[in-house]
C-alpha positions as CSV (number, residue, x, y, z in Angstrom):
1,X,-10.3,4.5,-12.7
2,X,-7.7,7.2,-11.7
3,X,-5.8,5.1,-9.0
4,X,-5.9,2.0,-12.0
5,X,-4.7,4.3,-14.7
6,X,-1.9,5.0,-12.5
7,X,-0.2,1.8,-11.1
8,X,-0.5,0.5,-14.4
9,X,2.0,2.4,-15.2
10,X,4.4,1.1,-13.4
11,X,7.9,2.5,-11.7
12,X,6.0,4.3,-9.1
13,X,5.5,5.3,-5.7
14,X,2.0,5.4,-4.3
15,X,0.9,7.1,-0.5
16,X,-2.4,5.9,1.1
17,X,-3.0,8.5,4.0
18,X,-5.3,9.0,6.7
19,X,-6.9,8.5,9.8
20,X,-7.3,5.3,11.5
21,X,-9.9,3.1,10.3
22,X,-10.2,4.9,7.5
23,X,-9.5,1.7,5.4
24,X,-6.0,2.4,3.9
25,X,-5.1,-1.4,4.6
26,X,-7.8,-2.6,2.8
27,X,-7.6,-0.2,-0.2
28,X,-4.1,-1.6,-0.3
29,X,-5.2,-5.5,-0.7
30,X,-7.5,-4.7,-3.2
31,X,-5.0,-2.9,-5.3
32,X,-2.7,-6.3,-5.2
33,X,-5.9,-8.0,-6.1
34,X,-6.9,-6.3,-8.7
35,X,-3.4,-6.3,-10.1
36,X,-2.9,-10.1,-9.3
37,X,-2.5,-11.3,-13.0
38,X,-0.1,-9.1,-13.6
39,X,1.9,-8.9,-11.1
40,X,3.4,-10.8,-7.9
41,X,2.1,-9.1,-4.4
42,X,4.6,-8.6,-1.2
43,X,2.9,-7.3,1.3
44,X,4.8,-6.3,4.5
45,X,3.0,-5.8,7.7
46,X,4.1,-4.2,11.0
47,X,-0.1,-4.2,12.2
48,X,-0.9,-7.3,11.7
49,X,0.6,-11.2,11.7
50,X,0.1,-13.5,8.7
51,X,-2.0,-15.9,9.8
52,X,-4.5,-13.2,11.3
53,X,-4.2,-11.7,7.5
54,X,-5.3,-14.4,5.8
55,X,-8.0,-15.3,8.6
56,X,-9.3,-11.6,8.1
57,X,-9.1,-11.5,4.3
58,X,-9.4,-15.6,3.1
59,X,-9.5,-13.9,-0.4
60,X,-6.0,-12.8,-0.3
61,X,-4.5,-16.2,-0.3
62,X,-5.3,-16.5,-3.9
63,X,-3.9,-13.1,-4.0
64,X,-0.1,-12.8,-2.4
65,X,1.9,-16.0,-2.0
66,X,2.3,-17.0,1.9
67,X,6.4,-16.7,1.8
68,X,5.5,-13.2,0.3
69,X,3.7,-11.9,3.3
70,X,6.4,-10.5,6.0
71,X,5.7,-9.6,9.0
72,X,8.1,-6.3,10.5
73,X,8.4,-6.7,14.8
74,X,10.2,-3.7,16.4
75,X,13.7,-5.9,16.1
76,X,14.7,-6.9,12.7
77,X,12.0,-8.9,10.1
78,X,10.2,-12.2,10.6
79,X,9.2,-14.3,7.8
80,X,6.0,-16.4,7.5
81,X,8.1,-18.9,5.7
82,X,10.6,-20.3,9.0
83,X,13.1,-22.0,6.6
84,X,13.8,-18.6,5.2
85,X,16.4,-16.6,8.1
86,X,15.8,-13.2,9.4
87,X,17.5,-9.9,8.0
88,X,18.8,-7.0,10.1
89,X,16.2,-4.9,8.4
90,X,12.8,-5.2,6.6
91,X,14.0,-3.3,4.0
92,X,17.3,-5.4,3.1
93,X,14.6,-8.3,2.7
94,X,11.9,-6.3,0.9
95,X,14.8,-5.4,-1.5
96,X,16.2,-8.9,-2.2
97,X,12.8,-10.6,-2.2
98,X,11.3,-8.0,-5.2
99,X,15.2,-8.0,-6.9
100,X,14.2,-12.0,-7.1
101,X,10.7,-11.5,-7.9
102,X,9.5,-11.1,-11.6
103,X,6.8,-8.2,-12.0
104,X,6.7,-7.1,-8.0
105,X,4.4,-4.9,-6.2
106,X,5.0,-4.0,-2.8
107,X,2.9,-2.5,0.5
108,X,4.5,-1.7,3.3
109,X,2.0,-0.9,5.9
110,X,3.1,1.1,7.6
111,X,5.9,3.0,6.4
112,X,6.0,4.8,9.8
113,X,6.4,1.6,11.8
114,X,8.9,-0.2,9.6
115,X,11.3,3.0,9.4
116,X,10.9,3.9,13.1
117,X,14.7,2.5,13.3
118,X,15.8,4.2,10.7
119,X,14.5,7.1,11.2
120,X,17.9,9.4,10.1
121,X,18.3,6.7,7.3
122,X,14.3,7.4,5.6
123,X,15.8,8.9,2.7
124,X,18.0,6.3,2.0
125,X,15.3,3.8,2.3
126,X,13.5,6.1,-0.6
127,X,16.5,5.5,-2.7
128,X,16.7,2.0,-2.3
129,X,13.1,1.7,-3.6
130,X,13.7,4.0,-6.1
131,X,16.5,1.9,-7.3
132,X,14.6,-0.9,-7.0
133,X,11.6,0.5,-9.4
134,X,14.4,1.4,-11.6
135,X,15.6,-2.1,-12.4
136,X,12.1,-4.1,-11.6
137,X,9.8,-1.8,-12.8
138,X,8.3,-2.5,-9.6
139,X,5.5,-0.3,-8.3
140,X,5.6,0.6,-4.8
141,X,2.8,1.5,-2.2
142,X,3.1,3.2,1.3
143,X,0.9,3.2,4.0
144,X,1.1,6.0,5.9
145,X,0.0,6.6,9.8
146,X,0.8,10.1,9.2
147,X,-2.4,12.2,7.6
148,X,-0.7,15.7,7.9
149,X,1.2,16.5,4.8
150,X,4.8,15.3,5.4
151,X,8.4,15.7,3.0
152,X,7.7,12.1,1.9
153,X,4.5,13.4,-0.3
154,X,6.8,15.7,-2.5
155,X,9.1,12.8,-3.2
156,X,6.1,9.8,-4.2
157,X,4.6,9.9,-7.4
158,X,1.1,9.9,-6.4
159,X,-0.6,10.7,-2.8
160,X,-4.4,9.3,-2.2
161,X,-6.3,10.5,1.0
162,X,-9.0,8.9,2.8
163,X,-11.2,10.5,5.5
164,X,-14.5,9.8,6.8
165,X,-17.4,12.6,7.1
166,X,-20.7,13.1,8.7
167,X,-23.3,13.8,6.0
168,X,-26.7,14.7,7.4
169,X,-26.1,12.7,10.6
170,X,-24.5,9.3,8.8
171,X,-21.2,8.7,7.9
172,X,-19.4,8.7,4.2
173,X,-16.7,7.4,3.4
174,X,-14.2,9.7,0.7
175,X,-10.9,9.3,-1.0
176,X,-9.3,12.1,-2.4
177,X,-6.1,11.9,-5.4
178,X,-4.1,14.7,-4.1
179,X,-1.5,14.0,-6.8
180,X,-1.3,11.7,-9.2
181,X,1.7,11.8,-11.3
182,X,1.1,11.5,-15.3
183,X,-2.7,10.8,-14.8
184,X,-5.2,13.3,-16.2
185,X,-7.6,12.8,-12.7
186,X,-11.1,14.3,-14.3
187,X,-12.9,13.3,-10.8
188,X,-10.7,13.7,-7.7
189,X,-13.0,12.6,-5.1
190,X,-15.1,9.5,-4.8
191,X,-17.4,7.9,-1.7
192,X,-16.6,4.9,-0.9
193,X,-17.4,1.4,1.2
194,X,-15.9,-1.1,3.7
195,X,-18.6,-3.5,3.4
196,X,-17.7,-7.6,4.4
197,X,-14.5,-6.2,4.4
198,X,-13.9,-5.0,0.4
199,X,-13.1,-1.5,-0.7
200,X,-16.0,-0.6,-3.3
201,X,-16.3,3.2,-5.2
202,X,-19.9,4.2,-5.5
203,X,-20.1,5.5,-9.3
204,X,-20.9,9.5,-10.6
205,X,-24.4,9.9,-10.1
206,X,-26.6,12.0,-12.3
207,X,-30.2,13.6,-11.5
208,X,-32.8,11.9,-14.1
């Protein structure tokens, strides 16, 4: 309820961390899904081509329009769509795609790998998205590789954490809101599950 509360806000920057397999990418999907009525999905990949996407996740192709699904190599931006031409750098594209795009929300996963050319340029990149949630009222979300605390948590709106944990010999799933900007978070940590692939919050549980 927190994480909803908060993208429906709009105009804001959103941080999955953690470890890998952890599930950030598919907490990610499931936010465009849930959103898809209201809004029009770009998701931007440097882990993973298109056409293994939609293999992986057949739901999402009701989900994120194939020519909005771009795929980020080490040189420059390939788009799944080949009539559309390449652009120096992902984010020149992820710009003019969302400037074009009524009611946007992006994920870039990962932020790491899509910046790792821009690495002196980061904060510029965090002003061109700011810009862009300015005029679009576009919301934004960032997959991080990172799960150490880094400079780019102070300047998002709202940070989400997941981990994994051994309780009595199995292992939980957890994600944590670490910040949520504007939200009034009454429960900051929920377990979670991967299962056939979908992110699913188990619910408070009381003793009867």
């Amino acid at each position: 309820k927190e994480l909803i509360d908060f993208l429906s806000q709009g105009s804001n920057i959103l941080l999955i961390k953690g470890n890998p397999g952890t599930g950030k990418t598919i907490l990610s999907l499931e936010l465009l899904n849930y959103f898809q009525k209201d809004i029009n999905g770009i998701y931007t990949s440097t882990r993973i081509s298109s056409k293994r996407l939609f293999a992986q996740f057949p739901w999402l192709e009701d989900v994120v329009k194939p020519e909005h699904v771009l795929e980020v190599p080490r040189k420059g931006i390939v788009v799944s769509d080949a009539k559309m031409k390449k652009y120096p750098t992902s984010f020149e594209h992820i710009y003019d795609l969302a400037m074009s795009t009524k009611n946007p929300m992006i994920v870039v996963d990962s932020w790491e790998a899509a910046t790792e050319e821009l690495v002196g340029e980061r904060m510029g990149v965090i002003r061109l998205l700011e810009t862009l949630i300015s005029s679009k009222n576009a919301s934004i979300i960032l997959v991080s590789e990172m799960p150490d605390q880094t400079t780019l948590d102070y300047l998002v709106d709202g940070v989400v954490e997941l981990s994994m944990k051994t309780i009595d010999g199995r292992r939980a799933r957890e994600i944590e809101f670490t910040k949520l900007r504007g939200i009034k978070v009454d429960r900051p940590k929920y377990f979670f599950t991967l299962l056939d692939g979908r992110f699913m919050c188990f619910k408070e549980t009381k003793p009867q």
